[in-house]
N, CA, C and O atoms as a GROMACS GRO file, in nm:
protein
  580
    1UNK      N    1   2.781   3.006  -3.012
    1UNK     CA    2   2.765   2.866  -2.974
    1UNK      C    3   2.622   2.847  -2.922
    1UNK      O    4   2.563   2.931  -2.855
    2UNK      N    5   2.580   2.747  -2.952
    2UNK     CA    6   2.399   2.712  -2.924
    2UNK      C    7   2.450   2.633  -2.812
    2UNK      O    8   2.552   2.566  -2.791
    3UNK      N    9   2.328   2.669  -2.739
    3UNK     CA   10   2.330   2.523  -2.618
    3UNK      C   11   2.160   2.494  -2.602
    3UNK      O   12   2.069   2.577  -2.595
    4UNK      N   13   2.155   2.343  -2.599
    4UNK     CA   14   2.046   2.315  -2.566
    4UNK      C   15   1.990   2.319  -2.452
    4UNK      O   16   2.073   2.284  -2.368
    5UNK      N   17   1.883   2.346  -2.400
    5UNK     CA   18   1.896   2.356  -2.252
    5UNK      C   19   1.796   2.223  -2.216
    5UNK      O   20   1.831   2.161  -2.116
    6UNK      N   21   1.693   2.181  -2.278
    6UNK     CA   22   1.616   2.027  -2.215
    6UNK      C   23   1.742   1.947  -2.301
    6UNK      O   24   1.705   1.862  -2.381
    7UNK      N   25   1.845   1.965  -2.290
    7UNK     CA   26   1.902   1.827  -2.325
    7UNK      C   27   1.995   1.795  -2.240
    7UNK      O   28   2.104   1.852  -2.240
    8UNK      N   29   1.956   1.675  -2.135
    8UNK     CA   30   1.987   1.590  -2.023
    8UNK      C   31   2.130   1.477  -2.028
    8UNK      O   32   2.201   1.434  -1.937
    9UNK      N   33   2.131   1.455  -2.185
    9UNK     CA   34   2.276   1.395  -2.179
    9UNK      C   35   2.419   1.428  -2.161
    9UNK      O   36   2.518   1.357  -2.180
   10UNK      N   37   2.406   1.571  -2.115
   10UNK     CA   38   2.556   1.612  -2.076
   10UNK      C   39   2.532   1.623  -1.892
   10UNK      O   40   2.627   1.640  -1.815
   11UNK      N   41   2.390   1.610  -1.849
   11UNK     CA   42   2.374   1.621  -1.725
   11UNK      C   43   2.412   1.492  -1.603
   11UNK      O   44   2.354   1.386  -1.627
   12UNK      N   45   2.482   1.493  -1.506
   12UNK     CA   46   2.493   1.380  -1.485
   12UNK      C   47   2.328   1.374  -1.320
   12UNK      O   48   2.284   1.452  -1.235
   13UNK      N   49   2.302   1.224  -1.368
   13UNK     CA   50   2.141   1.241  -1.258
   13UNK      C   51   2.195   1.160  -1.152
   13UNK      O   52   2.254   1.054  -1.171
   14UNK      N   53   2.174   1.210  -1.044
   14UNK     CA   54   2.208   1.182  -0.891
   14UNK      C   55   2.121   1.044  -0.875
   14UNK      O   56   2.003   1.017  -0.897
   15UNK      N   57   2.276   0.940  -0.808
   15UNK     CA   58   2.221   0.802  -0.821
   15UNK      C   59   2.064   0.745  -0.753
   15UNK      O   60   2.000   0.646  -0.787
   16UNK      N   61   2.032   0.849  -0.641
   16UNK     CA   62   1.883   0.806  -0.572
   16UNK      C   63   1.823   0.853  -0.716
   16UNK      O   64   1.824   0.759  -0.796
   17UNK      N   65   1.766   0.985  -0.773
   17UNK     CA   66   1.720   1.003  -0.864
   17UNK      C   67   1.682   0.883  -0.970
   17UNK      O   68   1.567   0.851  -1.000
   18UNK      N   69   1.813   0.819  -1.023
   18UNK     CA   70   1.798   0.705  -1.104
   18UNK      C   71   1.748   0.619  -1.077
   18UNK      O   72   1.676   0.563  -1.159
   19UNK      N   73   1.766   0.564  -0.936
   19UNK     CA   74   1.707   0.466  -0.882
   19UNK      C   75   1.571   0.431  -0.871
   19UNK      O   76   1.522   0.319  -0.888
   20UNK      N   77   1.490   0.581  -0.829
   20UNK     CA   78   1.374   0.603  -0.867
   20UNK      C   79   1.292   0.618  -1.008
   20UNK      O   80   1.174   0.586  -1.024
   21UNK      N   81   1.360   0.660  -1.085
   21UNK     CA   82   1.330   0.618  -1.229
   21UNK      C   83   1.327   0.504  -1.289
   21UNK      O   84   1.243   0.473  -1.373
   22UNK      N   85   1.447   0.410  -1.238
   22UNK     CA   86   1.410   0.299  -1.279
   22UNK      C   87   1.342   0.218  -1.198
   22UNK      O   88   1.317   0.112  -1.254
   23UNK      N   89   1.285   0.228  -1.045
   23UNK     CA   90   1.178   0.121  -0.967
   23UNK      C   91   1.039   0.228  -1.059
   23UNK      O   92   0.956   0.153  -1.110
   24UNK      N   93   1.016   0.335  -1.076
   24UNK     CA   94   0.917   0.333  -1.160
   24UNK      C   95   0.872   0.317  -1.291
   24UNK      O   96   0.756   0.345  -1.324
   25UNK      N   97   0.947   0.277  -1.360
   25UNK     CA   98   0.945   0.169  -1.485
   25UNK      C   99   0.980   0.048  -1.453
   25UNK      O  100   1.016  -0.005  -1.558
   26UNK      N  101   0.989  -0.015  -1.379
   26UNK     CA  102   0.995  -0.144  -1.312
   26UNK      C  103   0.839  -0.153  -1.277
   26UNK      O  104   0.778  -0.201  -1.372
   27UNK      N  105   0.744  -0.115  -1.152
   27UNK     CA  106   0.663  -0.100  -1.133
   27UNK      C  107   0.537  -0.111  -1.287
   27UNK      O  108   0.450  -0.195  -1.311
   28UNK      N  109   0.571  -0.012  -1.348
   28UNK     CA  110   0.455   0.038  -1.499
   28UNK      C  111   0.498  -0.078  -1.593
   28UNK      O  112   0.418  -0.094  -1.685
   29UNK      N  113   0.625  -0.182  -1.593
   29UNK     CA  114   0.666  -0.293  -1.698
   29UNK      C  115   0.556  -0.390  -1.650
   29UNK      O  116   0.457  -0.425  -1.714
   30UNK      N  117   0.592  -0.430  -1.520
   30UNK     CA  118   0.522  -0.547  -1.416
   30UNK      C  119   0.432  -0.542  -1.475
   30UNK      O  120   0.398  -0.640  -1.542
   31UNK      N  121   0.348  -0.413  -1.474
   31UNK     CA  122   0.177  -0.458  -1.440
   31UNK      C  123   0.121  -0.404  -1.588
   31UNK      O  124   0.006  -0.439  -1.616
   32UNK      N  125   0.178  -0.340  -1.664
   32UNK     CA  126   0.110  -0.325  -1.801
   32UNK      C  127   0.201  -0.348  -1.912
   32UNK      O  128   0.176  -0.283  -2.014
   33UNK      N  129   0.369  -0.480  -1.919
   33UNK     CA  130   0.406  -0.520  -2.005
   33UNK      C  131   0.458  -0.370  -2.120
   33UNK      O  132   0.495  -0.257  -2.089
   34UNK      N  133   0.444  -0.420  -2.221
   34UNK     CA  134   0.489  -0.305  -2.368
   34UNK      C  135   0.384  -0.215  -2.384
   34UNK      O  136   0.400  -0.117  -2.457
   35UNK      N  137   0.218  -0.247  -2.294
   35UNK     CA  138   0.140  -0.151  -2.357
   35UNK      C  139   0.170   0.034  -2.329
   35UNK      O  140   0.189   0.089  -2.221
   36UNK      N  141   0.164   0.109  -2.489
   36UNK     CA  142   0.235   0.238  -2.431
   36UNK      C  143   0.146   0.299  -2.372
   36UNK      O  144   0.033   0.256  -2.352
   37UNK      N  145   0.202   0.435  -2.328
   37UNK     CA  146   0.136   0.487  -2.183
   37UNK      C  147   0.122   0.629  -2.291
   37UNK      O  148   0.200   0.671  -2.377
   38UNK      N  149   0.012   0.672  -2.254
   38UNK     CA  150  -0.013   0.831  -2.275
   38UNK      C  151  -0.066   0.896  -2.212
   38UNK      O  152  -0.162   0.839  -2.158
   39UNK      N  153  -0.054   1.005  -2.183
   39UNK     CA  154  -0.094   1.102  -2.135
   39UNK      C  155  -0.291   1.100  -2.144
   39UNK      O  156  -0.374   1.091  -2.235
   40UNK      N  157  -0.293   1.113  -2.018
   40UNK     CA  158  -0.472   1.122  -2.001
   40UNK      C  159  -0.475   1.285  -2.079
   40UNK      O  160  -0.396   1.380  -2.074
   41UNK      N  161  -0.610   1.263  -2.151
   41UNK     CA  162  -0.666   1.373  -2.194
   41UNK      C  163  -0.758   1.453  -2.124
   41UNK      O  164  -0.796   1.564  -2.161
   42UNK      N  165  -0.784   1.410  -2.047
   42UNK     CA  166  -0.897   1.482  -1.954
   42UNK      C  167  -0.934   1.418  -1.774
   42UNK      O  168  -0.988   1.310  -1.748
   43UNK      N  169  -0.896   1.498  -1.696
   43UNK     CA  170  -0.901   1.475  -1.540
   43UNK      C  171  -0.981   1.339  -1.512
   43UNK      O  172  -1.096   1.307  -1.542
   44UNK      N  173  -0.850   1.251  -1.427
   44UNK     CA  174  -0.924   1.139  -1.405
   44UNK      C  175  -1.023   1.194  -1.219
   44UNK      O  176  -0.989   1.272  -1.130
   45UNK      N  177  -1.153   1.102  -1.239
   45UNK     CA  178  -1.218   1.156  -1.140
   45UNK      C  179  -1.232   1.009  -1.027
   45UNK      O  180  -1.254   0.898  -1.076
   46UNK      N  181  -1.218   1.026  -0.887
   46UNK     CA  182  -1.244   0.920  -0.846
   46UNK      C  183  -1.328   0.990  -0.692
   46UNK      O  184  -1.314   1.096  -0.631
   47UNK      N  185  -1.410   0.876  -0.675
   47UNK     CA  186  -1.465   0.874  -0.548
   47UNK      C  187  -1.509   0.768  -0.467
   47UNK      O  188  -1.619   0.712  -0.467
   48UNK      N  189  -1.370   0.738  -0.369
   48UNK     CA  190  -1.392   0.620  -0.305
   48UNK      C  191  -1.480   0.566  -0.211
   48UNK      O  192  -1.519   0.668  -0.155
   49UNK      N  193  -1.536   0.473  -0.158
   49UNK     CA  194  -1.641   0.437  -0.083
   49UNK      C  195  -1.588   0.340   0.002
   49UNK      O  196  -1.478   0.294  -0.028
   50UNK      N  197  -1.656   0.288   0.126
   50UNK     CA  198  -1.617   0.196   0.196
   50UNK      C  199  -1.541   0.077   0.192
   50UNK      O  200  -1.452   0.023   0.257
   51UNK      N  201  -1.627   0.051   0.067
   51UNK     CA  202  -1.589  -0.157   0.036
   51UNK      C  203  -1.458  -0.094  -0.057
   51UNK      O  204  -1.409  -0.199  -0.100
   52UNK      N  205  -1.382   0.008  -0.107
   52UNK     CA  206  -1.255   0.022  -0.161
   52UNK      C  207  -1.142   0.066  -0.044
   52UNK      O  208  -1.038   0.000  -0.045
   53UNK      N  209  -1.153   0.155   0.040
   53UNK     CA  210  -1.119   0.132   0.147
   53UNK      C  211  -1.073   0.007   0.249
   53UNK      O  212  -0.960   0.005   0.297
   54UNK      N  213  -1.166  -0.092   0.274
   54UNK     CA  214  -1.204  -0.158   0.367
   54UNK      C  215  -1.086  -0.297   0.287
   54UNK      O  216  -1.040  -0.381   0.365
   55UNK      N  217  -1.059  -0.304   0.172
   55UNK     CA  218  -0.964  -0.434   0.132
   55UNK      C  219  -0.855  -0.366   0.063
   55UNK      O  220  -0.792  -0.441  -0.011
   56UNK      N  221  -0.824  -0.273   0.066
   56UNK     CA  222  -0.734  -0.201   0.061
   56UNK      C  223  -0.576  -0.258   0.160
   56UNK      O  224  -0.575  -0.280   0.281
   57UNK      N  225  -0.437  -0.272   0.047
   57UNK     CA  226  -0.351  -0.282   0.153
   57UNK      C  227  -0.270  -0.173   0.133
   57UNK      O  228  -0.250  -0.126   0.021
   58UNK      N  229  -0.196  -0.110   0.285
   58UNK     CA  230  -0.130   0.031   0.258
   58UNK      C  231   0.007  -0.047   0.229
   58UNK      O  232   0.028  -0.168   0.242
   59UNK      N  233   0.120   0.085   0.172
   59UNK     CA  234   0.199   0.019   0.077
   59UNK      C  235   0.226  -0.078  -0.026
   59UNK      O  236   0.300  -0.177  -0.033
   60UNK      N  237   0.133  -0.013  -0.114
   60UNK     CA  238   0.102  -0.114  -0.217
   60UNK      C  239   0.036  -0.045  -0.344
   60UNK      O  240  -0.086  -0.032  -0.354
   61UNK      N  241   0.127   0.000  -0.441
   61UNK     CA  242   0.069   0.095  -0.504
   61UNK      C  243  -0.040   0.016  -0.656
   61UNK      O  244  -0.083   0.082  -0.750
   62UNK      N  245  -0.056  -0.111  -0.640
   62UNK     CA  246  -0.163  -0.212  -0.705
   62UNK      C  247  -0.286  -0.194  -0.627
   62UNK      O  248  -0.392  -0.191  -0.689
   63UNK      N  249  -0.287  -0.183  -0.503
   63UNK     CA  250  -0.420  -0.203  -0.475
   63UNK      C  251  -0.455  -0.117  -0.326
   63UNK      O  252  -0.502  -0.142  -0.214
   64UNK      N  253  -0.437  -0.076  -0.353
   64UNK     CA  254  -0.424   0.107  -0.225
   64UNK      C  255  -0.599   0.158  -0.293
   64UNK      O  256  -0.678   0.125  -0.381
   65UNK      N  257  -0.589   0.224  -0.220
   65UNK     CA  258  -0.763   0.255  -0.175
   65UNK      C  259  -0.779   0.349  -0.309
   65UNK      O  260  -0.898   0.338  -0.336
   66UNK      N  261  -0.735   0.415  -0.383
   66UNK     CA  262  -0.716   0.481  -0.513
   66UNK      C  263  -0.728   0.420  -0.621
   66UNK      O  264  -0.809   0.446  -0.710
   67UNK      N  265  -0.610   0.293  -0.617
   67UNK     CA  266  -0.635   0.185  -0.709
   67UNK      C  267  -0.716   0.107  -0.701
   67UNK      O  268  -0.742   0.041  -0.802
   68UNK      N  269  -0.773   0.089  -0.605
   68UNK     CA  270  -0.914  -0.010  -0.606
   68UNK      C  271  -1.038   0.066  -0.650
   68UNK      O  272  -1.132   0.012  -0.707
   69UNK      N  273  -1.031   0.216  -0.615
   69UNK     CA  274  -1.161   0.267  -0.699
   69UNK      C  275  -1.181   0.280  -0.804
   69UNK      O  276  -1.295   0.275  -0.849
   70UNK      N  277  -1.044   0.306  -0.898
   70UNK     CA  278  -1.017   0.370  -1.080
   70UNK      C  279  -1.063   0.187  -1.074
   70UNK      O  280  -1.174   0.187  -1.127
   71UNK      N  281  -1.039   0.077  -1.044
   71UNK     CA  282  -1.087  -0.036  -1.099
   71UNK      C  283  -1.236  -0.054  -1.132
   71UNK      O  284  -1.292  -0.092  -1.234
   72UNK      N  285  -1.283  -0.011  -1.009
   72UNK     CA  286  -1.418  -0.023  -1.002
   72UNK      C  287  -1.491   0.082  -1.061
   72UNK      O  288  -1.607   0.074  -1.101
   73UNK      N  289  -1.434   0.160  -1.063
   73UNK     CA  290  -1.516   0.286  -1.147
   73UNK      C  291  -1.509   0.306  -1.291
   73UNK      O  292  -1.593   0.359  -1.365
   74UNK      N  293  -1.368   0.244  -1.327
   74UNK     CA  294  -1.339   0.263  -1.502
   74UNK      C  295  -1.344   0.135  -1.549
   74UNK      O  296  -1.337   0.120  -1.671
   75UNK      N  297  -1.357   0.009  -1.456
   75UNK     CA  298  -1.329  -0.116  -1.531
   75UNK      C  299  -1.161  -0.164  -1.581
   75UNK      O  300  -1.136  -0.230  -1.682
   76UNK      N  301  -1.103  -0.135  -1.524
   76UNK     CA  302  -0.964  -0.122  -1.544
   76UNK      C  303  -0.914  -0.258  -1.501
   76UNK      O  304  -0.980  -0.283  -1.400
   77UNK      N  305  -0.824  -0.368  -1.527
   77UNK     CA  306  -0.742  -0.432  -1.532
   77UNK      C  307  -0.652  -0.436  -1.433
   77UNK      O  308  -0.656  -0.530  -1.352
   78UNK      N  309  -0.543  -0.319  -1.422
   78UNK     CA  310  -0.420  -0.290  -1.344
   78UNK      C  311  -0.448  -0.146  -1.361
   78UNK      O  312  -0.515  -0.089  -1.448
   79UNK      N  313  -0.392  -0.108  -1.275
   79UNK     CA  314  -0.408   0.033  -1.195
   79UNK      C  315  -0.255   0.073  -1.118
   79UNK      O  316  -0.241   0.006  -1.015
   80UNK      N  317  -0.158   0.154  -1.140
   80UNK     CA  318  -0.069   0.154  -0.984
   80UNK      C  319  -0.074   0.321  -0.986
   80UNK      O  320  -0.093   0.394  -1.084
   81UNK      N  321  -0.055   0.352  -0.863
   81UNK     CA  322  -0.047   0.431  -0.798
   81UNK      C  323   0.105   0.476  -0.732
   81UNK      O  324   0.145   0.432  -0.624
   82UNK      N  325   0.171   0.559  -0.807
   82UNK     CA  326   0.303   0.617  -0.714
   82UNK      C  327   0.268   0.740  -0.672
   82UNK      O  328   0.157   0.791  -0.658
   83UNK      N  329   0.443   0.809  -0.643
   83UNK     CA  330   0.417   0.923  -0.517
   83UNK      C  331   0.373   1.063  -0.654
   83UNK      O  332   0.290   1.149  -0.628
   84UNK      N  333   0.423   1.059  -0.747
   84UNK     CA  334   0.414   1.125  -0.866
   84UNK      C  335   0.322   1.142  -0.977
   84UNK      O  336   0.286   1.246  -1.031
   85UNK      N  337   0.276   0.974  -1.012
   85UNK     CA  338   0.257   0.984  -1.116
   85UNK      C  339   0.130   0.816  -1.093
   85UNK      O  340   0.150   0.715  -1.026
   86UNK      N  341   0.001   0.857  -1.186
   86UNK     CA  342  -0.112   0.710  -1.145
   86UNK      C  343  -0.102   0.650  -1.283
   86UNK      O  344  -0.106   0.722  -1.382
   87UNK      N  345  -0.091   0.525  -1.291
   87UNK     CA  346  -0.121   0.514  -1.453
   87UNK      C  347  -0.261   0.413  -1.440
   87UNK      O  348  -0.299   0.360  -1.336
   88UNK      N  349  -0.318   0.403  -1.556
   88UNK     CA  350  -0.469   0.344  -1.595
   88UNK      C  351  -0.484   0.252  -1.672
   88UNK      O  352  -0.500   0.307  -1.781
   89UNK      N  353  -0.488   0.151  -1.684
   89UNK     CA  354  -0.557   0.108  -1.831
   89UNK      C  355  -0.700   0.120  -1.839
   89UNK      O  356  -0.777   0.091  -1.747
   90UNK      N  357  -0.737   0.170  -1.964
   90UNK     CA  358  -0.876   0.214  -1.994
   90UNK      C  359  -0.928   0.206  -2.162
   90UNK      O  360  -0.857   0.215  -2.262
   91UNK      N  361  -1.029   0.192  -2.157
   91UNK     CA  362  -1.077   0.168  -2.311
   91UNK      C  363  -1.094   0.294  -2.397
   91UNK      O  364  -1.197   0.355  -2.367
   92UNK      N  365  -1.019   0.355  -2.502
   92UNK     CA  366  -1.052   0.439  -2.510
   92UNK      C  367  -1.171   0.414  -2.613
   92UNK      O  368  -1.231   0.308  -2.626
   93UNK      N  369  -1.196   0.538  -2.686
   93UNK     CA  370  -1.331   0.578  -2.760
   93UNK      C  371  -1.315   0.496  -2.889
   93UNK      O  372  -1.412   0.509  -2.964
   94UNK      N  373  -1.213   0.411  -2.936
   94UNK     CA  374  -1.203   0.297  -3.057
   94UNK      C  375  -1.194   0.185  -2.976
   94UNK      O  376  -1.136   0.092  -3.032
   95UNK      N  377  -1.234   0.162  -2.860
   95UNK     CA  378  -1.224   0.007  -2.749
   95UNK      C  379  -1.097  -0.037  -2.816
   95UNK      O  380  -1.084  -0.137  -2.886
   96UNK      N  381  -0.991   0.062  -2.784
   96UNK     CA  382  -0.875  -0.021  -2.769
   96UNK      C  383  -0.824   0.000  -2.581
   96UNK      O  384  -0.850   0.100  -2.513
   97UNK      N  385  -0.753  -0.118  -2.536
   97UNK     CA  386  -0.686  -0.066  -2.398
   97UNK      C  387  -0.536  -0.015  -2.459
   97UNK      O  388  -0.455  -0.060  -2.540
   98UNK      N  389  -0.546   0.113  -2.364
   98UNK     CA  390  -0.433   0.166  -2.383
   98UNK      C  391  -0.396   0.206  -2.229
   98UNK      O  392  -0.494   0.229  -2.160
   99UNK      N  393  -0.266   0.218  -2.163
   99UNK     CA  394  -0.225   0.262  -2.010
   99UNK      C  395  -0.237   0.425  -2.035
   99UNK      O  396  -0.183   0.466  -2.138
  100UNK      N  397  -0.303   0.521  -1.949
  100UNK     CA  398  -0.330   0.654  -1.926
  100UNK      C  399  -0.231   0.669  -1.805
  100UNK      O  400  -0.220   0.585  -1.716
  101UNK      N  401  -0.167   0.776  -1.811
  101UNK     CA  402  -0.088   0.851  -1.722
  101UNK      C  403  -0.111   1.009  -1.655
  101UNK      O  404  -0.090   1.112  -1.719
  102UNK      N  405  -0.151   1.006  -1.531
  102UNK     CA  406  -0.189   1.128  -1.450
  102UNK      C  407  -0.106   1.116  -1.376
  102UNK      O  408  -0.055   1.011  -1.337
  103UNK      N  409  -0.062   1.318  -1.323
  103UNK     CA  410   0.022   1.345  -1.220
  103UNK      C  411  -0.058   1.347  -1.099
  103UNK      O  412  -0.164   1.408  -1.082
  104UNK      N  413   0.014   1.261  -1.003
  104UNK     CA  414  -0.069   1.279  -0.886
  104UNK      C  415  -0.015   1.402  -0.772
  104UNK      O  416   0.098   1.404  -0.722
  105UNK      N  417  -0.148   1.521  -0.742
  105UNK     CA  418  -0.104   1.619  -0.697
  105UNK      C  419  -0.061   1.625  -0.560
  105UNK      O  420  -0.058   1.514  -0.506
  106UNK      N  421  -0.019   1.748  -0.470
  106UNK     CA  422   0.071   1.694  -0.346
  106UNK      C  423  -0.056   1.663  -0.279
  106UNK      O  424  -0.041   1.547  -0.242
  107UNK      N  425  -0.198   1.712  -0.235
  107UNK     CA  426  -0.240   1.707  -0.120
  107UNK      C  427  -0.350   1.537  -0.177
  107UNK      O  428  -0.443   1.495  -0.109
  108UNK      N  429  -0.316   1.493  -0.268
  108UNK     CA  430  -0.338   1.337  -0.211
  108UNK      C  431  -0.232   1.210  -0.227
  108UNK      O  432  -0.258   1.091  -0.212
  109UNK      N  433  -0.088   1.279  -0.269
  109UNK     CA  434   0.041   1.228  -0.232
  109UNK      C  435   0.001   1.200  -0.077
  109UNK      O  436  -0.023   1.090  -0.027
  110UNK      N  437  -0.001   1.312  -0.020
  110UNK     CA  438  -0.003   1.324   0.138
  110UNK      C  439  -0.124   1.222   0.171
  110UNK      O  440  -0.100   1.134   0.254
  111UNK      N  441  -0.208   1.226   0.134
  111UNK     CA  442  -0.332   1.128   0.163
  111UNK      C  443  -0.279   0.966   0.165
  111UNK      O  444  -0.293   0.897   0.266
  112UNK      N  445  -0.219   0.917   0.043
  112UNK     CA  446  -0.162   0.801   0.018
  112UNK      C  447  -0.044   0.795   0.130
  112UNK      O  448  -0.042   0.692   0.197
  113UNK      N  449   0.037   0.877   0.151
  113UNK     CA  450   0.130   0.850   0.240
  113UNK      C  451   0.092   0.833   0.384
  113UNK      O  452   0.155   0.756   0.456
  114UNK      N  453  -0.019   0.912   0.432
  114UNK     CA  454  -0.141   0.869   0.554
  114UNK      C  455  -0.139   0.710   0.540
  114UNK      O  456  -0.074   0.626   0.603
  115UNK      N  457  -0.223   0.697   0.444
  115UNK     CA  458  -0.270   0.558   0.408
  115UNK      C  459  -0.158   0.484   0.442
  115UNK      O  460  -0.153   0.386   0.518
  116UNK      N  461  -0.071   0.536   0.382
  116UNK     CA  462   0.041   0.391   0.418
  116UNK      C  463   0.094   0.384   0.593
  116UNK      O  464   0.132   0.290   0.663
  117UNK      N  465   0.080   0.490   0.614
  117UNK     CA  466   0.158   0.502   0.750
  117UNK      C  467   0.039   0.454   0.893
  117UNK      O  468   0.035   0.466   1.015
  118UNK      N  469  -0.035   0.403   0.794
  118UNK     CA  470  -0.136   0.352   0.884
  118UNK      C  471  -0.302   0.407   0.919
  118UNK      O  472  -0.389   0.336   0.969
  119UNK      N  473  -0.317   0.538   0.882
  119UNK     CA  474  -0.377   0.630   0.897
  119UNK      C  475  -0.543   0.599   0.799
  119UNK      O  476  -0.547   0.562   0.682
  120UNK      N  477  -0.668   0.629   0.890
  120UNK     CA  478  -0.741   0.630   0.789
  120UNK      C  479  -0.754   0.726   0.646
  120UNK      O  480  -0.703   0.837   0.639
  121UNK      N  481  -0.830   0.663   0.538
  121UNK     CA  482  -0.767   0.735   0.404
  121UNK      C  483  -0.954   0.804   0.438
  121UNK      O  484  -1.046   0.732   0.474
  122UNK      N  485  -0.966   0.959   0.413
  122UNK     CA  486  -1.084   1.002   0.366
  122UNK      C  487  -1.180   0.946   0.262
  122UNK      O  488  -1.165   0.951   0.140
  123UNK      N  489  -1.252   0.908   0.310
  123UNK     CA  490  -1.358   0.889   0.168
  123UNK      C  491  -1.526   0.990   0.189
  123UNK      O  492  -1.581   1.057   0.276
  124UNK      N  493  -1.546   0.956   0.084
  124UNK     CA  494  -1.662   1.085   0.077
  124UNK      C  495  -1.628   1.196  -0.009
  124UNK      O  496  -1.699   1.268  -0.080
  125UNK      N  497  -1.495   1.193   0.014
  125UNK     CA  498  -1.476   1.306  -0.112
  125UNK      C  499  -1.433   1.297  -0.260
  125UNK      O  500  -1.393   1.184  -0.288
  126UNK      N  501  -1.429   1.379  -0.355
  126UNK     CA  502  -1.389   1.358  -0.509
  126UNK      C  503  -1.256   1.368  -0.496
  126UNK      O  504  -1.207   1.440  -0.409
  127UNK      N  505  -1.174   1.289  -0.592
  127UNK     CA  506  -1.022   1.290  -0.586
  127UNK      C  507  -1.061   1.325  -0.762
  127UNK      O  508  -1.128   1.267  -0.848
  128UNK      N  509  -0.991   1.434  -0.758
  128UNK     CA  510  -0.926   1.428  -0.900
  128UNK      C  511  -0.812   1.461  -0.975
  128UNK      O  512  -0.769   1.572  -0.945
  129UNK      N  513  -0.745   1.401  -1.066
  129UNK     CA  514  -0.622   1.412  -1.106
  129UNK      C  515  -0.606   1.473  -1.220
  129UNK      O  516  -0.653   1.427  -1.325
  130UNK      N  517  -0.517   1.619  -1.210
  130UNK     CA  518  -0.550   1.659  -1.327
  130UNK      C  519  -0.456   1.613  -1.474
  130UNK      O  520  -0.355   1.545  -1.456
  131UNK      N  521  -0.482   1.640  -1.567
  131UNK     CA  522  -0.402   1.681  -1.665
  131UNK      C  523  -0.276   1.689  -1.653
  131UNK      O  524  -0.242   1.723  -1.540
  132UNK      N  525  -0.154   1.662  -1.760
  132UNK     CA  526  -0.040   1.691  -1.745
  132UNK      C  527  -0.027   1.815  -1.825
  132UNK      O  528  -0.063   1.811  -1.943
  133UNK      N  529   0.027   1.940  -1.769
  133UNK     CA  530   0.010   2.049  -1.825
  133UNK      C  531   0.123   2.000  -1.948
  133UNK      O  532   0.187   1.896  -1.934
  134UNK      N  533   0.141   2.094  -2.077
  134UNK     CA  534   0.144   2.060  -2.227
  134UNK      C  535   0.352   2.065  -2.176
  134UNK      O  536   0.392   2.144  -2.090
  135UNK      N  537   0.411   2.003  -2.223
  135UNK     CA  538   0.555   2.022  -2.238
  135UNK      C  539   0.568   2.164  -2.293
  135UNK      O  540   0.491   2.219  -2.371
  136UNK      N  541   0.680   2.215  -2.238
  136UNK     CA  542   0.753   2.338  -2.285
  136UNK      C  543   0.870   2.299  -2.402
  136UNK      O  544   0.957   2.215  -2.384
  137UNK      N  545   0.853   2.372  -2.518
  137UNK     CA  546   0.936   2.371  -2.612
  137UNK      C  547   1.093   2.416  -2.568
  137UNK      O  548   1.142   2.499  -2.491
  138UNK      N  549   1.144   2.311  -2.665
  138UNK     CA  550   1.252   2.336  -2.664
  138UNK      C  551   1.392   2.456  -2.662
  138UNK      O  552   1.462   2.471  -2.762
  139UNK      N  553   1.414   2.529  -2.538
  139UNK     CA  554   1.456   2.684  -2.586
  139UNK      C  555   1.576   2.674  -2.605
  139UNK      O  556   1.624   2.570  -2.558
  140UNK      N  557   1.672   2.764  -2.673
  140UNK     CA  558   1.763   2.782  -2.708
  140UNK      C  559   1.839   2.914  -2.664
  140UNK      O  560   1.777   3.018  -2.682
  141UNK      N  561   1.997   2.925  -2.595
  141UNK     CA  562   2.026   2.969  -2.568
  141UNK      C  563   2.148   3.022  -2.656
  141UNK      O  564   2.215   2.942  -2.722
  142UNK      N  565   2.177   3.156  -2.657
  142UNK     CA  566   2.280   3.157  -2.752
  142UNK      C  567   2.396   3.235  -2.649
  142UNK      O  568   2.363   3.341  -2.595
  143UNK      N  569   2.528   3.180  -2.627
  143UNK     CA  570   2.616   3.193  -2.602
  143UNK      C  571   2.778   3.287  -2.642
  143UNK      O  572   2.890   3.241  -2.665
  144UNK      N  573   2.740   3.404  -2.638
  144UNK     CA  574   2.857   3.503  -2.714
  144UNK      C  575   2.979   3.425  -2.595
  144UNK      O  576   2.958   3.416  -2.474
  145UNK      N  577   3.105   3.375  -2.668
  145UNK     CA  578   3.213   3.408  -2.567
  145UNK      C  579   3.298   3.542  -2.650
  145UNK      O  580   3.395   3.596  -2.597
   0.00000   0.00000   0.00000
C-alpha cells in the first residue's frame, strides 16, 4: 500500500491553524486582489531610515516601518507584512507588476512584534529576507502489512 505523505487531505488542521490561513489570504486578497504571488527569486534587502519609522503605525501590517521602506525603496504600491511571510508588488525585468513572496525570519518577526508592542524598531541596520528554500519532493512511503 503507497501512502502519500505531503498529502494534507486526510489530515484534519486545528481550527486556530485555519483561522490563520484564512486572515492571511484575507489580508494578501485586500491589498493585491487576483494578482498571483510568487516566490521572490533573490533576497529582498531593506534599510530603514527615520522618515519610515517616524509615520509608521504599529499593528498594521500595510504600513509598519518594513512596509514603508520596501515602498520607498522598490516603488511598490502595497506591501503587507505578517508574522511569517512579506509579500511585494514589484516590477519585474518584462515591467510587468507581479506580488513577490518572502519568509520573514524569527529575529525580525521579533523586531515587528517590538514594534507593535510599542517598542522602538532599530534602524541603521540591513534587514534582509531571504529566499524560500526550494519545496521538498514528494516522498513515498511503502507500507508492508
Amino acid at each position: 500500500m503507497l501512502i502519500n505523505t505531503t498529502e494534507r487531505t486526510q489530515m484534519k488542521i486545528p481550527k486556530k491553524l485555519h483561522s490563520q490561513i484564512r486572515g492571511r489570504q484575507n489580508a494578501v486578497f485586500q491589498n493585491f486582489g487576483n494578482m498571483p504571488v510568487i516566490d521572490g527569486t533573490d533576497p529582498l534587502r531593506l534599510q530603514p531610515t527615520p522618515e519610515d519609522a517616524n509615520g509608521a503605525i504599529c499593528k498594521s501590517p500595510t504600513e509598519c516601518v518594513l512596509a514603508r521602506c520596501a515602498r520607498r525603496m522598490y516603488g511598490s504600491t502595497a506591501v503587507v507584512f505578517l508574522k511569517t511571510s512579506c509579500y511585494v508588488d514589484m516590477l519585474d525585468a518584462d515591467d510587468v507588476r507581479r506580488v513577490h513572496r518572502w519568509p520573514v525570519p524569527p529575529h525580525v518577526c521579533t523586531q515587528l512584534k517590538n514594534f507593535d508592542r510599542g517598542m522602538e524598531f532599530k534602524i541603521g541596520q540591513a534587514i534582509i529576507l531571504p529566499i524560500r528554500p526550494p519545496r521538498i519532493p514528494t516522498l513515498w512511503l511503502i507500507v508492508c502489512q
